[in-house]
Every structure is written in C-alpha cells, then in structure tokens.
N, C-alpha and C positions, 0 to 999 in steps of 0.2 A: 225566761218565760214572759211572753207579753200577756199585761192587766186584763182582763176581762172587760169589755164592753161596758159595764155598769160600775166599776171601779172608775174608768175614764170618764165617763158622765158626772161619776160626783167630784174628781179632782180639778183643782186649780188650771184651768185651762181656759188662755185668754193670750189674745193676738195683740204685740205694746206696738206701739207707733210714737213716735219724736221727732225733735230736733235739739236734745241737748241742752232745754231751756226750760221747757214743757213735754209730759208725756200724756197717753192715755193708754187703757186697757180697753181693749172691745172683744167682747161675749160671742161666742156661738151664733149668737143669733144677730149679730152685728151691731150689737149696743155699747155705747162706750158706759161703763161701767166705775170706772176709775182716774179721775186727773185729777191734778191739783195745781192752783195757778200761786202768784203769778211764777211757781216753780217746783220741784220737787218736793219740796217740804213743805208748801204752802198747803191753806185751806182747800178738801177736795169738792170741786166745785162738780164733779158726779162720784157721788158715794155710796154706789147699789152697791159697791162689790162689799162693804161692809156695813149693809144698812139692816141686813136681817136675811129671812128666809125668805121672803117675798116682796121686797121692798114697792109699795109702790111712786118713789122715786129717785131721786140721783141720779138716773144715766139721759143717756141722749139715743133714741132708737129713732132709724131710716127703713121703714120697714115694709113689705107689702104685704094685701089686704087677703088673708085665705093663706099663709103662706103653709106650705109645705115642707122646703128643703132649703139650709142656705150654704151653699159652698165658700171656700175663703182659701185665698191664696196669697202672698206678697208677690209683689211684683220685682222681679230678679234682680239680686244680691244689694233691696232695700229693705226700707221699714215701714214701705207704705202698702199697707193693706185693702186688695179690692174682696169685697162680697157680692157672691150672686146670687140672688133671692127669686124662687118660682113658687109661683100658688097653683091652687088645684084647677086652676086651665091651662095650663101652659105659660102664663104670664111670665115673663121673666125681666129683672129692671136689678142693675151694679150701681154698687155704692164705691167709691176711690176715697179712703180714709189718710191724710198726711200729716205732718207739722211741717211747712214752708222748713227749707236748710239748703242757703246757696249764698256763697259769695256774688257782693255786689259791691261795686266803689271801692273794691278792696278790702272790703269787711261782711264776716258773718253774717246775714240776713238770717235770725232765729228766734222772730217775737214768740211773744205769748199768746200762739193762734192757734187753733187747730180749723181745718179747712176739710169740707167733705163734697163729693161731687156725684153726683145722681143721675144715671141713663137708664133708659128703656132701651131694653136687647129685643125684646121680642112680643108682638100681640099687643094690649091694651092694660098695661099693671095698672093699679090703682095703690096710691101710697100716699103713707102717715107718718107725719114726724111727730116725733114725742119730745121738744126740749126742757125736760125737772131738772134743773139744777136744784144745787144746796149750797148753802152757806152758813158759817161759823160752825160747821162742825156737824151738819145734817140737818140747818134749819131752814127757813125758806127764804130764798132770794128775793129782791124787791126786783121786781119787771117793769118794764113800761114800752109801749109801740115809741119808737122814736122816728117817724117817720113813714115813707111807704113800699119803702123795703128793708126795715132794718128795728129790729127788738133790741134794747139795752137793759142789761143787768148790772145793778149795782152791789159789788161786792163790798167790804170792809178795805181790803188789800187795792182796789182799784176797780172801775170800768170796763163792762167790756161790751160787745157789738155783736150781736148777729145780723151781718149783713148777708141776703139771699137774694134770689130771682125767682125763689118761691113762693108762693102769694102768703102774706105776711100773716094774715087773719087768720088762714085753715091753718097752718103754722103754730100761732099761739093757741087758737081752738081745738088745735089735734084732729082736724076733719083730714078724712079720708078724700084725693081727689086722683083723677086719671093721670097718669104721668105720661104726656105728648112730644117733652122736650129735654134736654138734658137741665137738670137744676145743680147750682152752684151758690154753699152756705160755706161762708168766713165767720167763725165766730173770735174773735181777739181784741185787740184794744179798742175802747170808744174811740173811733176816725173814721171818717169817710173815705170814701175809696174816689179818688180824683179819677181814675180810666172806667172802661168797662168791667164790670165785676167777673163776667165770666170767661174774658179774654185774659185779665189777669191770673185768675185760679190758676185755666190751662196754663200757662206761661210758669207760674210758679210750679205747680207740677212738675212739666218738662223738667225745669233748673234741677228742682230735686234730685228729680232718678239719676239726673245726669251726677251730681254733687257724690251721693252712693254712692254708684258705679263708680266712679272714678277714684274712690276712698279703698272701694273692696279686689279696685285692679292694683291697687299699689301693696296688697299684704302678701308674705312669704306663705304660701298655703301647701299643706303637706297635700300627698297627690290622692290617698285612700279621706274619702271623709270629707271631703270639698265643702257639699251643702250643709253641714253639721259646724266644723269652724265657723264660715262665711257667717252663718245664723250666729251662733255664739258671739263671735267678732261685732256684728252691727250691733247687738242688744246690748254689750259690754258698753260700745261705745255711747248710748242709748244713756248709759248708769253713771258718765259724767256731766258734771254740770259744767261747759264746758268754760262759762264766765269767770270762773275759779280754778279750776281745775281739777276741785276737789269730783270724789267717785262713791258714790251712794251703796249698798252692800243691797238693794235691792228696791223697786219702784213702789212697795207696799207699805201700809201697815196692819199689824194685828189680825194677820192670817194664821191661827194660830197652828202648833207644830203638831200636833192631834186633835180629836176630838174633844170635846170638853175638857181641854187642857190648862186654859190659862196661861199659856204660853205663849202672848199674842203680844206683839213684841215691833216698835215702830222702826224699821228697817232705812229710812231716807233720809243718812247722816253717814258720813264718811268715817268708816273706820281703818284705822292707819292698818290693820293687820291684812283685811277687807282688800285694800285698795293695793297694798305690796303685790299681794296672788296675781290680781287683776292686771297690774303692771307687769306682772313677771309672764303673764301666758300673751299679753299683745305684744310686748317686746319680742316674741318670740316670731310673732308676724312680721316682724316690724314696723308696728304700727306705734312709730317715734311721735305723733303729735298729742296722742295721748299721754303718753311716757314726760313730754315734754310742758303739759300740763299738770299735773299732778307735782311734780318736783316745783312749779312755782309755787303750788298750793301749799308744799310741806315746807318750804323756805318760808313761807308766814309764818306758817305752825312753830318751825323752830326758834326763828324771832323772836317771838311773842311769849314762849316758853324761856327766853331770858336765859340758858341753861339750867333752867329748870324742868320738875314736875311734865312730861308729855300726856296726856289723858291717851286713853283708847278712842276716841271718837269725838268729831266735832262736826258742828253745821257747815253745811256747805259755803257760808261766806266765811268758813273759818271760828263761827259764834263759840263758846267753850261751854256755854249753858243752855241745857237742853233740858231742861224739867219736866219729868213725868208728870202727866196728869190724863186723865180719863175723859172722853167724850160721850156723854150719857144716851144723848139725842139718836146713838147709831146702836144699832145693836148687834155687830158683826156680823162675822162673813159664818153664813147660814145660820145666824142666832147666836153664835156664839162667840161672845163677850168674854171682858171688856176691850172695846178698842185703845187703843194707847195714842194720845201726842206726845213726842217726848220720846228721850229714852235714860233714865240715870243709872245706863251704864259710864257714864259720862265722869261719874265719882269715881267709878271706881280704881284700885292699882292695876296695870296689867303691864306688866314689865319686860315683855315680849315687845313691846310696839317700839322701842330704842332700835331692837335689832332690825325692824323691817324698814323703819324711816333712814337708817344707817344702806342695808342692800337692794333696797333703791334709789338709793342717791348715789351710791359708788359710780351706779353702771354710766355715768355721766364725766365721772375722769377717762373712762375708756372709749367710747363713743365719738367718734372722729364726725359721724354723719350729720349732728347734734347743732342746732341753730345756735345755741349756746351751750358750751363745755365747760365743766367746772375747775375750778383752778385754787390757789392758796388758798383764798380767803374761805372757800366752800366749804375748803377741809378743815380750818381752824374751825369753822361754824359747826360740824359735823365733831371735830371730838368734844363739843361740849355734851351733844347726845352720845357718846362714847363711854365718857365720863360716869353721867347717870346707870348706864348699862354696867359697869364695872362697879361701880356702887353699893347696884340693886340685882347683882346675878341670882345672890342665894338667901336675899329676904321672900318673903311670902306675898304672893297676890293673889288674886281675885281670877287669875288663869284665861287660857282662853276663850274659853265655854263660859264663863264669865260668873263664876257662881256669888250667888247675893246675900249667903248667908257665914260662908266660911273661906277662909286662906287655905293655900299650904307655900311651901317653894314648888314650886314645877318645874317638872324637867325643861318641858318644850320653852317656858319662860328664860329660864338660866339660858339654854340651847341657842337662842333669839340673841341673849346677852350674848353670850360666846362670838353670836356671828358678826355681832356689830363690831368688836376689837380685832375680829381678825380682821377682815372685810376694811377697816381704816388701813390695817398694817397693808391691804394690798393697796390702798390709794394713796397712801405715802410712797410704797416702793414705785409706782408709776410715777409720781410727781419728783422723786428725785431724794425724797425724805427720809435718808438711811436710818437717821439717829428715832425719829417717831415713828419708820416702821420695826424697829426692834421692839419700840417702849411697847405698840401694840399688841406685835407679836409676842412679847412676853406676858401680857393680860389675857392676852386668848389662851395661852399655854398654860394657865393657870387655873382657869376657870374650865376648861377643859378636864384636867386632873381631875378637879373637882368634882364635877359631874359624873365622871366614870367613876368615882369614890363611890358620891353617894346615892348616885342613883342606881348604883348597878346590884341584881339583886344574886349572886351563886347557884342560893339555895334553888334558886327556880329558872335560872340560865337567862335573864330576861330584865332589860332595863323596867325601873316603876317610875311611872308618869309623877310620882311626887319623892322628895327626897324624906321624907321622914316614913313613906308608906309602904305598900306595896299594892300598888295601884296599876291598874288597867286601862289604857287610853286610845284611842285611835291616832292623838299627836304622836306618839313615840314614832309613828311611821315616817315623819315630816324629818324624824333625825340624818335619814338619807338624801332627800331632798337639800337639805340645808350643810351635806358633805361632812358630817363630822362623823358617820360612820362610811364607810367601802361598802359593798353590796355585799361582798364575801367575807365580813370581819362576822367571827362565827358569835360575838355578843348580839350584833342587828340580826341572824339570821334567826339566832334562840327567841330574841324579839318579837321579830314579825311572825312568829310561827304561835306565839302567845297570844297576838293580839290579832289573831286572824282563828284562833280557837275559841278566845272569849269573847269575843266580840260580832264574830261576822255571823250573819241571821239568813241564810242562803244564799242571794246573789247581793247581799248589803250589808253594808258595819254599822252602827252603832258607834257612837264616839263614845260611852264608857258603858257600863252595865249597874250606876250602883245607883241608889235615891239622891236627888238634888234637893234645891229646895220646894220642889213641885211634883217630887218622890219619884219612881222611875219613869225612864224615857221608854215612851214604847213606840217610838216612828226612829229610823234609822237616817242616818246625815249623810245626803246624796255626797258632796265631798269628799269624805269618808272612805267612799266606795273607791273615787277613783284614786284616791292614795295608795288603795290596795293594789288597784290595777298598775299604777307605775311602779308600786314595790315588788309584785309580781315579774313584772316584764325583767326591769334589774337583775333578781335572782334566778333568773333564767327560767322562769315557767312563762313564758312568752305564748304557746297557746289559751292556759288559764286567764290570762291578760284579754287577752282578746275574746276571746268568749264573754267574759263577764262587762266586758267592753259593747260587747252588741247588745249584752240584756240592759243596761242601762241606757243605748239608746232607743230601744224598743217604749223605754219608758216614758219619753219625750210627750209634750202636749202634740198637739193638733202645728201648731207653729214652729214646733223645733226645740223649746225650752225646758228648762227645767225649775221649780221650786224648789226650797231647801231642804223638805225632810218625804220621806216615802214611808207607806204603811209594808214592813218584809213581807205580809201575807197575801194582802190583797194589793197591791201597788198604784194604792192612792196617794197622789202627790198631795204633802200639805205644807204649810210654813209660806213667807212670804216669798214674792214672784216678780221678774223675773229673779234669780238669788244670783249673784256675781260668780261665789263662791264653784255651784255648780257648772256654770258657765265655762270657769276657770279650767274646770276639769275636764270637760268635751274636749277643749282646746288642748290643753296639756298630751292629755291621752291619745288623741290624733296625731299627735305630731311625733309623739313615741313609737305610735305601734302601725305609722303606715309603710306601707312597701316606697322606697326612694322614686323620686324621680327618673332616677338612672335608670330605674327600673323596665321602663317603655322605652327609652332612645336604641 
C-alpha cells in the first residue's frame, strides 16, 4: 500500500549530495538543511533540519520570488541534485547542487566545498539567496564581506569562503534581484580562486558526473531494479568517509525513531556491525574500493584494540570516545528534542561486532581481484579477534538493538561468535593452515552445540533471541543469512514462522514487541522488513517476497531512499536519513529476487 499524500509531506524526505568528505541534505523546496564540516561528524554548519518546527535559520535557500512548484531530480547515476523552480508567471530559474569529486594529479580532489550553480530557463525570475549558517551547535556564525565577491565565515573547526558572481550585498542582504545570467557560489575553504570562478565550477561539475558515472559503470547490477540499486549504491557510497575508510550507519543526528519518542540518537560514527551489512551488499556489486577501504579502517581498529576489548562503534578517524552530550541551542527536527552529539553506545559490550570484523576481512584471503590480498600475518592478526569471540560467545551483552539498561546472552551475539571461528577455519584452510583450520573448526563446532542447546526452545518449535528467555526478535532471521541454519532445517522454518507472527505489523516487522528502556517500540525497522523478504524468498514463497518487496519500495522518499524506522499505519518514515542499514536491503533484495540477465539474451 502506498502512504498517503500527507504521511509523505510529514516524512523524512530530503535529497543528500557529497563527496565522501562532506555531505548535505536539501529540502523540497531546495534548501540545504543539513551539513556538517569540516566532515561528517563535525559542527552542522546548516542545522534547520533539527533546529525545530520552523526554524528561522540553518539552511542555505536558492530560491524564486512567488514560487509555486519546485521539481528535483539527480542527474543520472549521481549525487548531484538539480532543482527547478517556477513562480506564478511562468518564471522558471535551476539550481545544480554538488560536492566537487574527481581525481586530479593522481589523487582524490574532495574538499570541504559544497558548490551551487544558478540559471534562468525561462522569462525574467527574480531570486534570493538566503545564507544562515550556524555554528557550535545552532549558534551564530561570525561573518564578515571579505571582499567583492566573496563573504567569509569563521567557524571554530576552520574558515571558510563563499565565493560567487553573485552581487555580494543582495547576498548578504537577502534582496530579491532579476536573475539575467547564470550565477555560480563556492562556498569551501578561505582561498581564492586563482582562474575564472565560473569556468572553474563548470569544469568541476563536468569532472564530477563524469567521476559517478564511471564509478556506477563499474558495479555488477542485477537486471530488475536498476535505478533502486544504482540510488542505494551512490548514497552507500556517500556514508563513507573515504579518508579513512571508516562508514557512518547514516548522514544524521537525532531524527528521532517516533514521535515524541526520545529516541534521537547521533547516527555519524561507524559501527562495525553497520558497516559489515554495508560491505556485504557492495561487495555484491562489486564495488571492491569501498570493501577495500573499510578493511584499512578495521586494520587500525584491530591494532589499537591490542587483542583486546572491540567496542561497537567508533569515530571516523578511528577516535574510541564519543561522549554523549546534548545540544540545547537546537531544538529538533520538528520540535522534538533532545538532539544528541555523541553517542555512548560507544561503552557498551556487544559481542557480535568480533563476528562481523572477522567476515569482512576473510573475503580478502579470497579475492584475487583485491589491490592488496591478505596473507599470514592478516590471519595471525584476525585470530586475536577470534580469540575474544570464543571467549565471549555465551556471556551477556548490551545486543544488537543496543539496550542501555539490561544484558542477556543473545543468540544473534553467540551466532556473530560462531561465525568468526568458523569463518578463520575457512581462511586458514585457503591459506594452507591445516592444523589452525581444525583448532577453528573445532570452536565453531562447539559453540554451535551450544547455541542449538540453549537457544532452542521445543515447547514452542522456535529458536529465543536470548538463551536464558523466550524471546522474540527480528535477529533470529539473520541466523540464515549468516549459514548456520539451511532454509529447510524445520528449527529456522518453526522460527521464521514465530517471528513473522509476533512480529510483523502488515507489510513491516518490528525488531521485538516487548518494552526497552523508552518502553515500546511503535515505528517498525525498515531492515527488518527486508530480512523477511530474503527469508521469504529462501523458503520458497518467492511471490510473498516480491510483493512485500514493491510495498517497501513504494515507500521510498521523493530521491529513492529510505530512513530507518516507518510508522505500520500510516508509512511515515522516521529515524535518521539516509540509514545504511535500509540501503543495504534495497540492494540485498534486488539482487535476490530479480529475473537473470540470461533472461533477455
């Protein structure tokens, strides 16, 4: 069932633009609403999108005078966003929304710019630029004319420049004036621009689309679903930071998961579970240079962890402390507070993430195509996270869902364990390592046992999400994904048939049904959904798959995306935007349930 009209007006829906360094979100109405310099986590230097109900500032608006209608489109298979804007004459004037991304001299060109380009299509527009920034956290920037084409703002974090060809005064003024000629605004580092400013833009542009396009000709794309991957794929790639390698679980913060929920939660820190998924559905593209980023990233991580302690989540330069704290100044996205810096889930145990930094780093013994292949010493480094995993299969953590007030053991936790001992034993037996893939494989056969001990429940035909409980989870679905059940072993099928009864809320699951620490969950976990939809397909309801496969993408923004949680009733997306997670699953799910290539030859 597609949302209704006025469910889509109040949902999360906003068009991202990047380069991997820098993002922004821009509005409906072609406002950027959302960035933060000089990176993803950084200070957001426009913070409408959680500045309240009405904020009157944060964003950056290109706008014309009367307007009426704005259309918006990306420009094919990127992430640069044009808008077309008409008022009540006919006027009509496009805005070209980018972040520069193209090699030059041999290296990534991806400052901290965002660049916008202004034409008059049609009749006599008249247009106003509105630049409010923010700083420290929604307070006000210091400005100053630096010249006579170019406004500077001094942040905390660093300088930056709005250079234009737009006349500088009605600019800072916000006057309204006739738009005659194409205008071109860089706003990025305090520097001058040594060539012509709006020979350069074009020129950068061009680079761009081209840099895309030539990124989205190189992926393995299933043949049903084209523009659905493609869109998924660029904004993935959008959700690394590509300086590190590390992968953000989503471009927001403190969009919260319902309405006066409290569940507002800062999303722009790489978590290892987050960034597995993410890698596992571009590998599937083969999109190896992100695959190939991210394992540098987790080669620190492991490092650094000594054979030690792995947290759930870290800063994108690798940082381990991420302290919560509150930003008063903003008052969230449409009122409702509190926004979050921070996130301390950062403490907590979650003893799943062993497994996932374990099966993504394997697929690197196997990978021939791979700029660098991993070898001994990878592996020696890898079973010291083996190790941990073996350890900590059947103590109690903090789970995936991340709860902040109580343990248990968890299945999918152990499950994670399991897969990291097996998963060595198969990169030992590639590597040649008879005697360490037995010792593996005997860890995994062990803790396996185990899990079918204690998690398995008779009385109710149906594994429980926790070994002491009898609990109901949307993880228990992930047990097939991660191979430790068969599609037809009649324990996953009594499972999935549990957890698709208590759980699923018409065309959507629910990741458990009981109170947390913010009592129950009443918006469902778009993820979720598509777990059901590849356990579906597995068990041979291969139409139910795809059906429940179109209502979720019916549910898409305006851009193609998805946020992380949806209301079952009315199918307002909420949670933070774009979510990886979801992402993950467009991809996934496409690539499952399309008809072959072979299919048209």
């Amino acid at each position: 069932m597609t949302s209704t009209p006025d469910a889509n007006a109040m949902s999360v829906d906003l068009w991202p633009i990047g380069n991997c360094q820098v993002s922004a979100l821009v509005d409906r109405a072609g406002r950027f609403v959302w960035a933060c310099v000089p990176r993803v986590d950084g200070d957001p230097l426009f913070s409408a999108l959680v500045g309240g109900a009405d904020p009157d500032g944060g964003y950056w608006s290109i706008g014309i005078e009367n307007s009426v209608k704005v259309e918006q489109h990306y420009i094919r298979n990127t992430p640069i966003l044009v808008s077309t804007h008409t008022d009540d004459a006919g006027n009509v004037l496009e805005v070209t929304d980018f972040c520069p991304r193209f090699v030059r001299t041999g290296r990534t060109y991806r400052p901290v710019a965002f660049a916008r380009i202004v034409r008059p299509i049609a009749g006599s527009p008249r247009v106003t630029v509105k630049l409010r920034t923010t700083c420290g956290w929604g307070g006000t920037c210091r400005e100053q004319i630096g010249g006579s084409n170019h406004l500077r703002i001094l942040l905390d974090a660093m300088q930056l420049r709005l250079t234009t060809t737009a006349p500088i005064g009605m600019v800072q003024e916000e006057r309204a004036f006739r738009l005659e000629r194409p205008l071109h605004f860089f706003l990025g580092p305090d520097e001058s621009f040594s060539g012509d400013l709006a020979e350069t833009l074009e020129a950068m542009l061009a680079q761009t689309i081209a840099e895309w396009q030539e990124w989205v000709r190189g992926l393995a794309i299933p043949l049903e679903w084209q523009d659905v991957v493609i869109r998924s794929a660029i904004t993935l790639k959008l959700c690394q930071h590509e300086e590190t390698g590390a992968i953000v679980a989503a471009l927001t913060t403190s969009i919260p998961e319902h309405a006066g929920s409290e569940r507002n939660w800062d999303y722009r820190y790489c978590w290892v579970r987050d960034a597995y998924y993410t890698v596992q559905a571009l590998n599937r593209l083969g999109a190896l240079d992100v695959l190939e980023g991210y394992l540098g990233y987790l080669r620190n991580i492991v490092d650094s962890a000594a054979g030690g302690h792995i947290q759930p989540l870290y800063g994108v330069l690798g940082e381990p402390t991420l302290e919560e704290r509150f930003a008063p100044a903003l008052a969230g996205y449409r009122g409702m507070g509190p926004v979050r810096v921070g996130n301390q889930a950062y403490e907590q145990i979650q003893h799943d993430a062993y497994g996932q930094i374990v099966l993504c780093s394997v697929h690197a013994f196997f990978d021939q195509r791979l700029f660098r292949q991993s070898g001994r010493e990878d592996f020696e480094s890898l079973e010291h996270v083996g190790e941990r995993a073996w350890q900590f299969h059947d103590q109690p953590d903090a789970g995936l869902w991340e709860l902040r007030t109580r343990q248990s053991v968890h299945t999918y936790s152990s499950a994670m364990c399991w897969a990291a001992c097996d998963r060595l034993a198969n990169a030992a037996h590639v590597l040649g390592l008879s005697d360490r893939r037995d010792f593996w494989q005997g860890r995994a056969d062990t803790i396996r046992t185990e899990i079918e001990t204690r998690a398995w429940r008779p009385e109710t035909n149906r594994m429980s999400a926790t070994f002491a409980g009898d609990d109901l989870d949307a993880s228990l679905i992930q047990l097939l994904d991660l191979r430790f059940f068969e599609p037809d072993d009649p324990r996953f099928v009594g499972t999935l048939e549990a957890v698709e009864k208590g759980l699923r809320r018409g065309s959507h699951m629910l990741r458990y049904d009981t109170e947390d620490d913010f009592g129950l969950p009443e918006t469902a976990f778009n993820v979720c959904t598509f777990w059901l939809i590849e356990a579906l397909h597995f068990t041979g309801r291969h139409a139910d798959a795809r059906a429940l496969f179109d209502e979720m993408l019916a549910r898409r923004t305006a851009a193609g995306l998805l946020s992380e949680d949806i209301d079952p009733t009315s199918g307002e997306l909420w949670g933070n935007y774009p979510q990886t997670y979801s992402l993950v699953g467009m991809i996934n799910c496409a690539a499952l349930l399309s008809k072959p290539w072979s299919s048209i030859r």
